[in-house]
ZADO-1210 file (C-alpha; in nm, 4 decimals, padded with zeros to 6 digits):
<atoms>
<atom x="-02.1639" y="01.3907" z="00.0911" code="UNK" pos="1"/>
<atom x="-01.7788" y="01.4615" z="-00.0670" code="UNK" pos="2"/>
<atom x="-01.4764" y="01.5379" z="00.1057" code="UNK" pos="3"/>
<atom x="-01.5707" y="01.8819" z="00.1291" code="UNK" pos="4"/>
<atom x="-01.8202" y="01.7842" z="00.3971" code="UNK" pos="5"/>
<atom x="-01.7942" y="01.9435" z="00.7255" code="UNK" pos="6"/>
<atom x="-01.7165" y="01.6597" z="01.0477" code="UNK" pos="7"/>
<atom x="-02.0391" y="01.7327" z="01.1867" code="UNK" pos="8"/>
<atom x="-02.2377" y="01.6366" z="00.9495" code="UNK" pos="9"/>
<atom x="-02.0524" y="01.3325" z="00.8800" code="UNK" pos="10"/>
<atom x="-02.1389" y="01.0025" z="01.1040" code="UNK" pos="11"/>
<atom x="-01.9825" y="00.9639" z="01.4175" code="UNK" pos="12"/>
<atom x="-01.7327" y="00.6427" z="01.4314" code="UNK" pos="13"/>
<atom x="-01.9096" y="00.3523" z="01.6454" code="UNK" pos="14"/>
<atom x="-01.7258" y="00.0322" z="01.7903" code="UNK" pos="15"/>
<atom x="-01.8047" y="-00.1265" z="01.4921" code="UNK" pos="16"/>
<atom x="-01.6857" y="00.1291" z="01.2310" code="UNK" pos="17"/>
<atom x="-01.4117" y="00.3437" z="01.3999" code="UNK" pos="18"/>
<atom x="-01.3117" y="00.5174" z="01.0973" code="UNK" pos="19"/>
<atom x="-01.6677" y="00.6343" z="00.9910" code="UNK" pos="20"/>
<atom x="-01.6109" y="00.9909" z="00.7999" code="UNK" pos="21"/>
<atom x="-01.2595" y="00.9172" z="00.7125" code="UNK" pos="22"/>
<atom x="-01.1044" y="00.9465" z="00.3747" code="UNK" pos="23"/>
<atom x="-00.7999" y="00.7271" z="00.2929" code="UNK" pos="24"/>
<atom x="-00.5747" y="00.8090" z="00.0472" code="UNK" pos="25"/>
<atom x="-00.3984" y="00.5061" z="-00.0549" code="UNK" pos="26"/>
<atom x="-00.0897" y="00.5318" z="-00.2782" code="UNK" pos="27"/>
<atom x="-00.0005" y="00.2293" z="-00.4146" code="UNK" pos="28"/>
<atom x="00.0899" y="00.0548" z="-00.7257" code="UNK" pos="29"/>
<atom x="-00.0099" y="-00.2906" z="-00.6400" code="UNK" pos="30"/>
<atom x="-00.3765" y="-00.3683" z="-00.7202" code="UNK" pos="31"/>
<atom x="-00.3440" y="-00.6420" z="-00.4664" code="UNK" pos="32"/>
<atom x="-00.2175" y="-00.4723" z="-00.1709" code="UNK" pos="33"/>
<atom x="-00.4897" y="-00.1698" z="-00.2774" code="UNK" pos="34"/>
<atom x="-00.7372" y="-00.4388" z="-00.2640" code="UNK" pos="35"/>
<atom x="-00.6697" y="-00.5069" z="00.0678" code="UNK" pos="36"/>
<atom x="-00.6769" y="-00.1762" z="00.1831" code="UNK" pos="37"/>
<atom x="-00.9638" y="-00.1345" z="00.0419" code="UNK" pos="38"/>
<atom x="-01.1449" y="-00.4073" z="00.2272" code="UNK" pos="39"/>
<atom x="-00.9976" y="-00.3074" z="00.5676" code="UNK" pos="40"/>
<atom x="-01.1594" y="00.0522" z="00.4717" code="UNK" pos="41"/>
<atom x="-01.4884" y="-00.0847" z="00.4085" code="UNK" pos="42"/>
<atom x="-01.4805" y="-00.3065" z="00.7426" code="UNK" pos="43"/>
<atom x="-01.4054" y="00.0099" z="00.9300" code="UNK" pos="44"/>
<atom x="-01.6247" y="00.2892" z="00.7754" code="UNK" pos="45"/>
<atom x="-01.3918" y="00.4457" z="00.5806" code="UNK" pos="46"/>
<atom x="-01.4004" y="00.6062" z="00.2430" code="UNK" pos="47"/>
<atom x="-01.0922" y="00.5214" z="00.0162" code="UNK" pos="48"/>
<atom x="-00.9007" y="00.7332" z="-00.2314" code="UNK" pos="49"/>
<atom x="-00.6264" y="00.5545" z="-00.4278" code="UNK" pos="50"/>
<atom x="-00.3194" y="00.6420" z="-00.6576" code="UNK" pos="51"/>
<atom x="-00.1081" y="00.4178" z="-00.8167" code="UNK" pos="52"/>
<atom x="00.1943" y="00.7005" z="-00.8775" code="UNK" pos="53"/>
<atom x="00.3810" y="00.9838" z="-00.7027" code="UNK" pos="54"/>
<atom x="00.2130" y="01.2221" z="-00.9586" code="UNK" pos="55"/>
<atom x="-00.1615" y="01.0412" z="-00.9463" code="UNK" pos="56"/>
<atom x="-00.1239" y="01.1586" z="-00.5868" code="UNK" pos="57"/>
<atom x="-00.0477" y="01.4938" z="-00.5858" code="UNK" pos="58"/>
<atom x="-00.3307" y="01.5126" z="-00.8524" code="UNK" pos="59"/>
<atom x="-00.5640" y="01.3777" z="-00.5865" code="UNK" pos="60"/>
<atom x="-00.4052" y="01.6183" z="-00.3344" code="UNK" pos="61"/>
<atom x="-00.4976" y="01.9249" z="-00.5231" code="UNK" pos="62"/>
<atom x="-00.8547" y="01.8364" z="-00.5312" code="UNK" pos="63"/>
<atom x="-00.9231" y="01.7326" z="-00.1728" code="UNK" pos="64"/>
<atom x="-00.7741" y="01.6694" z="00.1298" code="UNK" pos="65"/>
<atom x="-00.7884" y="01.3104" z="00.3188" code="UNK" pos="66"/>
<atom x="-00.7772" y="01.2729" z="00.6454" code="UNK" pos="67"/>
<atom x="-00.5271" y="00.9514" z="00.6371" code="UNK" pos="68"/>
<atom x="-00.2581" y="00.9152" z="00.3721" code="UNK" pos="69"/>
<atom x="-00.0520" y="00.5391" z="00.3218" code="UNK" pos="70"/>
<atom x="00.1985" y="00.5124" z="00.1406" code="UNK" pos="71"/>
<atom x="00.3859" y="00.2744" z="-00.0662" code="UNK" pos="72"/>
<atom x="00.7404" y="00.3509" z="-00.0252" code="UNK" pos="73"/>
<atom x="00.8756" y="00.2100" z="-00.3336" code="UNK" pos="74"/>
<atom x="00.6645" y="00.3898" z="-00.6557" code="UNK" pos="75"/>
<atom x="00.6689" y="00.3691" z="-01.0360" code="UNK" pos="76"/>
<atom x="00.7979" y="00.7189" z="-01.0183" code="UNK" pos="77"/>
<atom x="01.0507" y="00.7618" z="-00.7396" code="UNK" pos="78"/>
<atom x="00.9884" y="00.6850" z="-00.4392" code="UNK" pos="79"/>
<atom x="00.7231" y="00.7214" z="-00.1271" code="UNK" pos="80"/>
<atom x="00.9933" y="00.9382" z="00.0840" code="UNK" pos="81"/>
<atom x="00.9526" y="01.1865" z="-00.0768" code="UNK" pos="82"/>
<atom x="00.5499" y="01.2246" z="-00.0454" code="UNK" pos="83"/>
<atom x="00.5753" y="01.1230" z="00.2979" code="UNK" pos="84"/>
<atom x="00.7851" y="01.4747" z="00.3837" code="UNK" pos="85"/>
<atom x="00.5572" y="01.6748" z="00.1512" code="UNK" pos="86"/>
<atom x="00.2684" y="01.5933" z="00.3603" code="UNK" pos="87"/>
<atom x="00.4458" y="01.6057" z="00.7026" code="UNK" pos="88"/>
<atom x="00.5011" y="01.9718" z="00.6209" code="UNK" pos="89"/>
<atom x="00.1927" y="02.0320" z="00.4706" code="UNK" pos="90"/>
<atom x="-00.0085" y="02.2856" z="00.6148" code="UNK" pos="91"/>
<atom x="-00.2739" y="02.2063" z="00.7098" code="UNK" pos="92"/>
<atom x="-00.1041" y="01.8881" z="00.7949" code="UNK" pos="93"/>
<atom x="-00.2675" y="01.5823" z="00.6873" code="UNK" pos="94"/>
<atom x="-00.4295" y="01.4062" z="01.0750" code="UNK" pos="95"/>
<atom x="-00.1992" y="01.0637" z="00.9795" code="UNK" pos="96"/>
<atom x="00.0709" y="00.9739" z="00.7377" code="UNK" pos="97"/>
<atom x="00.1514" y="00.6226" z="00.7259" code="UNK" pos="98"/>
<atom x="00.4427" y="00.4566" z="00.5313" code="UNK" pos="99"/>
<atom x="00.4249" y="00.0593" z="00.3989" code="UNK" pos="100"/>
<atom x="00.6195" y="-00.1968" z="00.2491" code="UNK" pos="101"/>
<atom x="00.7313" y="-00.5182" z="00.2458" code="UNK" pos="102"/>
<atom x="01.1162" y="-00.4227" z="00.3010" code="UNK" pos="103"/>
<atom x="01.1450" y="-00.3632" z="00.6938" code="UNK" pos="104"/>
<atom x="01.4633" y="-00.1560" z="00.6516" code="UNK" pos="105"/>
<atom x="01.2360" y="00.1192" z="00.4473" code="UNK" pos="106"/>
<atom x="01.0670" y="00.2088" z="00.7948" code="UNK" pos="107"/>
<atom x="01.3421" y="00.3836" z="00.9314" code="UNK" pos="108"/>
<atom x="01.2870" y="00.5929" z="00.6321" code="UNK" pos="109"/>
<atom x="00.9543" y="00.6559" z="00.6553" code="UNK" pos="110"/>
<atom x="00.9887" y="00.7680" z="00.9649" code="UNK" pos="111"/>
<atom x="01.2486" y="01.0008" z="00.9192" code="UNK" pos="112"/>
<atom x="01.0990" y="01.1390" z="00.6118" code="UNK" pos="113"/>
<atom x="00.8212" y="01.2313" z="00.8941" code="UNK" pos="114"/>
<atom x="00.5585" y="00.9384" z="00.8429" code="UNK" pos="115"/>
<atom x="00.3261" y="00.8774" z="01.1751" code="UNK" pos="116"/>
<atom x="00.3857" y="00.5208" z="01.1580" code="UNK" pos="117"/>
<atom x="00.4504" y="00.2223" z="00.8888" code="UNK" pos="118"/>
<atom x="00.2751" y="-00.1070" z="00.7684" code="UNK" pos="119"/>
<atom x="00.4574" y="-00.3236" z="00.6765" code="UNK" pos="120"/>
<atom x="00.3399" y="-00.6246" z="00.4168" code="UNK" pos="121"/>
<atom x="00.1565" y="-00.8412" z="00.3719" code="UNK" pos="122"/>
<atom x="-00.1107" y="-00.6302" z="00.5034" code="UNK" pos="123"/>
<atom x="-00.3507" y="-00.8539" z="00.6332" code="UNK" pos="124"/>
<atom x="-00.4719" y="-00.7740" z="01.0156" code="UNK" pos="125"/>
<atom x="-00.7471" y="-00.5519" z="01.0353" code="UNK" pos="126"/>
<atom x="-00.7050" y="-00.4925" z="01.4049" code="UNK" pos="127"/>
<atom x="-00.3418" y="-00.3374" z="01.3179" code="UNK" pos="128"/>
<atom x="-00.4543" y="-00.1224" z="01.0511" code="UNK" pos="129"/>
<atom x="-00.7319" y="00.0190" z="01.2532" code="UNK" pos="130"/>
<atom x="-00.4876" y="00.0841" z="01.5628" code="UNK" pos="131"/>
<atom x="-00.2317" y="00.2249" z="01.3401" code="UNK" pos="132"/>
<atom x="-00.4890" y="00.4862" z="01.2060" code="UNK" pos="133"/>
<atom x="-00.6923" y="00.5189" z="01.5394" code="UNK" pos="134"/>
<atom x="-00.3643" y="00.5775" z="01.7633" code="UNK" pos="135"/>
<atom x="-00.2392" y="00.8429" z="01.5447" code="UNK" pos="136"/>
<atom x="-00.6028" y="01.0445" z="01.5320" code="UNK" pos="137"/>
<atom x="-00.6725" y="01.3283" z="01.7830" code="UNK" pos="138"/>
<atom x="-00.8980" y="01.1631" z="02.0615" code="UNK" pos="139"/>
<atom x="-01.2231" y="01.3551" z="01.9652" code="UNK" pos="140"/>
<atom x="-01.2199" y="01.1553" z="01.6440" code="UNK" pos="141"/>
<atom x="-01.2282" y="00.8112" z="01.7753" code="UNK" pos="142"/>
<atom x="-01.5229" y="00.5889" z="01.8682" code="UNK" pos="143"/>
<atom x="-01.6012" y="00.6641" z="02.2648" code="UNK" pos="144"/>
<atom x="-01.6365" y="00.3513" z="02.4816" code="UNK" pos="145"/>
<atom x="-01.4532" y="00.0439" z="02.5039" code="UNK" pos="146"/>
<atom x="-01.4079" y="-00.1124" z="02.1884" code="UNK" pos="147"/>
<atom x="-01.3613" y="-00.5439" z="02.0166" code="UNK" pos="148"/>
<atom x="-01.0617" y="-00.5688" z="01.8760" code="UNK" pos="149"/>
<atom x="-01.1611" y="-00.7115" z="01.4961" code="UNK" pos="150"/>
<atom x="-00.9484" y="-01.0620" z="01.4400" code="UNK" pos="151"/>
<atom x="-01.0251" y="-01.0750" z="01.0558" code="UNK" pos="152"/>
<atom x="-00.7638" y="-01.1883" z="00.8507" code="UNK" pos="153"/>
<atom x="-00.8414" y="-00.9689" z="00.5441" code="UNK" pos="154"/>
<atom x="-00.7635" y="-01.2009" z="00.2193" code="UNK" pos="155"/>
<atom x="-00.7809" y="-00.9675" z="-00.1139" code="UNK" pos="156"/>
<atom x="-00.9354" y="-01.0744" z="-00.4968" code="UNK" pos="157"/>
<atom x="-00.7002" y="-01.3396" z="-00.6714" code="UNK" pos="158"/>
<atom x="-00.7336" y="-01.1666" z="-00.9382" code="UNK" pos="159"/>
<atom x="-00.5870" y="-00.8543" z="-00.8550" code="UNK" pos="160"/>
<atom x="-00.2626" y="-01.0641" z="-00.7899" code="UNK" pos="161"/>
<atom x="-00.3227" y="-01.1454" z="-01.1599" code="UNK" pos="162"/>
<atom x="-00.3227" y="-00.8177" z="-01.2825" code="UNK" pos="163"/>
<atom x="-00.0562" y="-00.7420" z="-01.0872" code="UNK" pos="164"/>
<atom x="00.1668" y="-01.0388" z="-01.2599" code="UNK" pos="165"/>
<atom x="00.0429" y="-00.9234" z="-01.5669" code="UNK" pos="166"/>
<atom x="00.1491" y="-00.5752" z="-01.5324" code="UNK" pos="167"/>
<atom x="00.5127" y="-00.7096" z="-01.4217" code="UNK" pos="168"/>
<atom x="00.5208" y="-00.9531" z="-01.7286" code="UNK" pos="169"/>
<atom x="00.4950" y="-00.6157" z="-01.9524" code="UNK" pos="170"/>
<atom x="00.7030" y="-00.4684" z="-01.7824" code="UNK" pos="171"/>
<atom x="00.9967" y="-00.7213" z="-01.8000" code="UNK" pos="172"/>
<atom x="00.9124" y="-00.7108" z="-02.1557" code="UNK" pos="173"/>
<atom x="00.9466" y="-00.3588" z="-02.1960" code="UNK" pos="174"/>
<atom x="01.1954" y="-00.0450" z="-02.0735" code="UNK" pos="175"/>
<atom x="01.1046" y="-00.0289" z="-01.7160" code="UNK" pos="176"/>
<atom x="01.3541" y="-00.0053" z="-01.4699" code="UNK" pos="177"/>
<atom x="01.4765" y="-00.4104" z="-01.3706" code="UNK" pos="178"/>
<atom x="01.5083" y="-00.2678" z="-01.0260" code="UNK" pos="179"/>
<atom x="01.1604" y="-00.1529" z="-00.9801" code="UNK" pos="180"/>
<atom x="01.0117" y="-00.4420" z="-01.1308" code="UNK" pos="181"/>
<atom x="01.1779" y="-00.7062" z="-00.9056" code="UNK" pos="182"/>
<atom x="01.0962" y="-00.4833" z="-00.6247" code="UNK" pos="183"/>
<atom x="00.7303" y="-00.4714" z="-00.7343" code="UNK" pos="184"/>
<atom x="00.7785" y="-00.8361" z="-00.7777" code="UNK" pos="185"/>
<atom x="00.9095" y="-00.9256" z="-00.4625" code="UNK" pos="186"/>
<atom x="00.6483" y="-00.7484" z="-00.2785" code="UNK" pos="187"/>
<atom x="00.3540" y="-00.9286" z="-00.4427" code="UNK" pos="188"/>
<atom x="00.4803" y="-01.2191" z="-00.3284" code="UNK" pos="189"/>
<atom x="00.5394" y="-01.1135" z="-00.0399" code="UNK" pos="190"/>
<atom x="00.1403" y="-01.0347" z="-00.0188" code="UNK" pos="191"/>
<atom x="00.0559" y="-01.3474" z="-00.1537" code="UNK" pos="192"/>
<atom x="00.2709" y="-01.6083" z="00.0203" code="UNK" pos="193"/>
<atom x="00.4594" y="-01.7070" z="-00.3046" code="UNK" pos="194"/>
<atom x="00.8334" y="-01.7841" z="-00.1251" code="UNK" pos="195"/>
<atom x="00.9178" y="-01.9107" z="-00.4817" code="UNK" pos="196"/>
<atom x="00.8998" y="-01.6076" z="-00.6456" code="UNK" pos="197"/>
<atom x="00.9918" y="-01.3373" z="-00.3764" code="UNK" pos="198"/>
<atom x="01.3262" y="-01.5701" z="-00.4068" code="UNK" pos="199"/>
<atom x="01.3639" y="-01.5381" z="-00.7602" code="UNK" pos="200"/>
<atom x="01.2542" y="-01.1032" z="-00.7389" code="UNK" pos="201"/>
<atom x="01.4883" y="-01.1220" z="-00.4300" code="UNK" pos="202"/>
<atom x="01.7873" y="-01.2585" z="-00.6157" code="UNK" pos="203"/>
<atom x="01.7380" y="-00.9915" z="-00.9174" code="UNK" pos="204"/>
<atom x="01.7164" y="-00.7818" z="-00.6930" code="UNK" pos="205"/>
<atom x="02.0803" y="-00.8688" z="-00.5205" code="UNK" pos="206"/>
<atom x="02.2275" y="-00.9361" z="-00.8561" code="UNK" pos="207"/>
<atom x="02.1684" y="-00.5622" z="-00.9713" code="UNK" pos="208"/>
<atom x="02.2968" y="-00.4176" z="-00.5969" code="UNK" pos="209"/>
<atom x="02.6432" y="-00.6562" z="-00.6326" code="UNK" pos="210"/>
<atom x="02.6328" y="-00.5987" z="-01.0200" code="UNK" pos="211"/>
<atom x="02.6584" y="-00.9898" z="-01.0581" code="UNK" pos="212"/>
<atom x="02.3135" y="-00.9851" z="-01.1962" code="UNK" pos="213"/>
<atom x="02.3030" y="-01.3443" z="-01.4268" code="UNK" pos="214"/>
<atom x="02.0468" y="-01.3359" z="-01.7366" code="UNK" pos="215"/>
<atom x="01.9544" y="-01.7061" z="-01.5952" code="UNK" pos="216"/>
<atom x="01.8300" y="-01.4818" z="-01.2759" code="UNK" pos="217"/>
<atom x="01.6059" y="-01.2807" z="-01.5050" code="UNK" pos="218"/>
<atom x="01.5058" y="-01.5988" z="-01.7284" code="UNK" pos="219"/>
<atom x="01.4101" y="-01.7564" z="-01.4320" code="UNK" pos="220"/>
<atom x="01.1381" y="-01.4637" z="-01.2988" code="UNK" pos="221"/>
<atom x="01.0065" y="-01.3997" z="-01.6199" code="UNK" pos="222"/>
<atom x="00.9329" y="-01.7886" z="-01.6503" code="UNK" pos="223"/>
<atom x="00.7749" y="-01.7838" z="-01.2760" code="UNK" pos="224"/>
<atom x="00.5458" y="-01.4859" z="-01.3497" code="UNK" pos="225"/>
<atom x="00.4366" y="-01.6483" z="-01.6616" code="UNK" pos="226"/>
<atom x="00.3344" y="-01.9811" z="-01.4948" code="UNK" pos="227"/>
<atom x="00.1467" y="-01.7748" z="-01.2534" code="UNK" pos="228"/>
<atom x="-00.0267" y="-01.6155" z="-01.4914" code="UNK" pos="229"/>
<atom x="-00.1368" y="-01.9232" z="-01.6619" code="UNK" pos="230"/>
<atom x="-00.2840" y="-02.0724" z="-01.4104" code="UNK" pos="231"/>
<atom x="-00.4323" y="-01.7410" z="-01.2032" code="UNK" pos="232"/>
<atom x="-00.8199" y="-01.7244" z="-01.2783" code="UNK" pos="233"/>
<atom x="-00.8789" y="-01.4503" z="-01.5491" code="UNK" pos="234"/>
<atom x="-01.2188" y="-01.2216" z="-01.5313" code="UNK" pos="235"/>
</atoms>
């Protein structure tokens, strides 16, 4: 079946799998947080789309149509906002629009950009991203009957915390924006518990804001991410 597939044809969602015959667009540029999401699909019977870009997504858009969209709000190429009111006034409107982030100040913004509802990092319950989706849906596509709460704590691939600290190391190298990057930072180790170096993104990220940005700031994350990388297990 694609996503072309008519409902009825499609499984109906069970206890177990509440989102069976739901499509998931994820748009995110951190293969760790995707990897998440893509594990708290698969425990709950959905199928999962993913973009790592504002303009991945509305490539993805013009092919099919998901039936939940979440969204990063900070992006390689602008930021999630501005998705988030596309689809709001979409029409036929998309059946849930969720925002996420590790920034808690963001959700006011997804919200008033028209977002359902927000995750915020690390994303790691199953139970709350099943309710977050579920709560939003129109009743005749949830499970019928009482229904477990899951209590998985959903841990993602190592490695895609690797990729994703080798993808920042370029970019520091290169001429991305130092403000996305420590946000990108921060947020990865936010994901992965790593205080040290949400500090170190955190304080870039403060320096640019009061413009008293020090080059021992940016010495300092570049060396972090590189230790992390060293020792991170490589496939």
């Amino acid at each position: 079946m694609d996503d072309l597939t008519p409902l009825s044809m499609m499984s109906a969602p069970t206890a177990r799998r509440p989102l069976l015959g739901l499509t998931v667009l994820v748009v995110e540029d951190s293969k760790f947080a995707c990897d998440a999401l893509r594990l708290m699909c698969l425990r709950s019977g959905a199928r999962i789309r993913r973009a790592d870009c504002l303009a991945s997504a509305r490539r993805h858009l013009q092919v099919y149509r998901p039936s939940v969209a979440i969204i990063d709000m900070g992006l390689p190429d602008g930021s999630g906002a501005e998705l988030i009111e596309e689809l709001s006034r979409g029409t036929p409107r998309i059946d849930v629009v969720l925002g996420t982030s590790g920034d808690s100040f963001t959700e006011e913004v997804a919200r008033a950009a028209g977002a359902d509802g927000f995750l915020a990092k690390p994303l790691e319950s199953l139970a709350a991203f099943q309710e977050a989706i579920l709560s939003r849906l129109p009743v005749d596509r949830r499970p019928c009957g009482p229904r477990k709460l899951p209590v998985d704590t959903i841990k993602p691939d190592p490695v895609a915390y690797r990729d994703d600290l080798c993808h920042a190391a370029e970019a520091l190298q290169g001429n991305t924006s130092l403000d996305y990057v420590a946000r990108f930072l921060s947020g990865i180790a936010l994901s992965a518990h790593d205080l040290a170096l949400q500090r170190a993104a955190d304080s870039v990220t403060r320096g640019r804001a009061e413009g008293k940005l020090l080059n021992a700031d940016v010495v300092r994350l570049r060396q972090l991410v590189d230790a992390r990388i060293a020792r991170e297990p490589a496939i």
